[in-house]
C-alpha positions in Angstrom: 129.2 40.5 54.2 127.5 37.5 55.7 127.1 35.8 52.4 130.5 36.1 51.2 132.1 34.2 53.9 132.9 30.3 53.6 130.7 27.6 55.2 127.4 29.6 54.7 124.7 28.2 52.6 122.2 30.7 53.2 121.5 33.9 54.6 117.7 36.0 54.7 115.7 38.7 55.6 113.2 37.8 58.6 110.1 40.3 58.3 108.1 40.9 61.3 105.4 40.0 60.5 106.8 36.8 60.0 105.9 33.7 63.0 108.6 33.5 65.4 111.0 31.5 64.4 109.0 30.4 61.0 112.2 30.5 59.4 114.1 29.0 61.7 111.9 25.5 61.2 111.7 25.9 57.6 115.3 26.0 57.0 116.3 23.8 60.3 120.1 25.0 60.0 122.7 22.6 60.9 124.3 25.8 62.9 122.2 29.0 63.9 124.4 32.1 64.7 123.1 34.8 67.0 124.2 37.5 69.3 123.9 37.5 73.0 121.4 39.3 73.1 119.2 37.5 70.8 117.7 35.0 72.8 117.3 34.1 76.4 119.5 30.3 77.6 115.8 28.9 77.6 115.3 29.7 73.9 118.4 28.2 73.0 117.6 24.8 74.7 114.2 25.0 73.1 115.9 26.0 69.4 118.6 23.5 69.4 116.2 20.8 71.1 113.0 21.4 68.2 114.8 23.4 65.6 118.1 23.4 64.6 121.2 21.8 65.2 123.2 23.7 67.8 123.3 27.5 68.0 126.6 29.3 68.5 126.0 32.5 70.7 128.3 35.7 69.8 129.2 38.6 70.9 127.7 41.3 69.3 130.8 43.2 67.2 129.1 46.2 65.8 127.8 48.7 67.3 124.9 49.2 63.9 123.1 46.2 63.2 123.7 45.1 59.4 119.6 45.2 59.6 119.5 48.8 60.9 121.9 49.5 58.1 120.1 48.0 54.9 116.8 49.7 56.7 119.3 53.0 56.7 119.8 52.3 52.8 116.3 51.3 52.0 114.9 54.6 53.4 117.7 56.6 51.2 116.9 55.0 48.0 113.2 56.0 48.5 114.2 59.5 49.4 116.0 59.6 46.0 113.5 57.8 44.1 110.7 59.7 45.3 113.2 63.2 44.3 114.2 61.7 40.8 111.3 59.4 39.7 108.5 61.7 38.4 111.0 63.9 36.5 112.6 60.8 34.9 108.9 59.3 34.2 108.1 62.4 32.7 110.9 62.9 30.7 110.3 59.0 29.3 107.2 60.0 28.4 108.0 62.9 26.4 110.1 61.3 24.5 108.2 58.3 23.5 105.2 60.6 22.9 107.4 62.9 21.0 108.9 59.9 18.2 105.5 59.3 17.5 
């Protein structure tokens, strides 16, 4: 949804693993949106002094993260991919084996 809407150039995944705010200096955003609960008033002064431009603070509209929801997603696809793979695999190589 975050993509789609007008003014933003770029939108990413953060992995954990990841250096705090690795991203953040990489991309140096003009604008970095968060919710309230993201970062304490001390972060913010240190992120907009050494990192970005200015970051707007929001309040948090959802009551699922869009992160909890693509991790929701990603765990279903495996589900069916772990159900559906070997039989399709299998069937695939029956086939090819079987024109030969």
């Amino acid at each position: 949804m975050v993509t789609h809407q007008r003014g933003v150039n770029l939108v990413t995944l953060k992995y954990p693993e990841h250096e705090r705010w690795a991203l953040i200096r990489a991309v140096q955003p003009d604008v970095l949106v968060a919710t309230e609960d993201t970062y304490s008033a001390e972060e913010i002064v240190d992120l907009e002094t050494n990192h970005c431009g200015r970051v707007e603070v929001l309040r948090r509209m959802a009551t699922i993260s869009t992160s909890a929801r693509l991790r929701t997603s990603y765990f279903e696809l495996a589900t069916v991919l772990a159900e559906r793979l070997p039989n399709f695999v299998r069937e695939v190589v029956t086939e090819v084996a079987g024109v030969r």
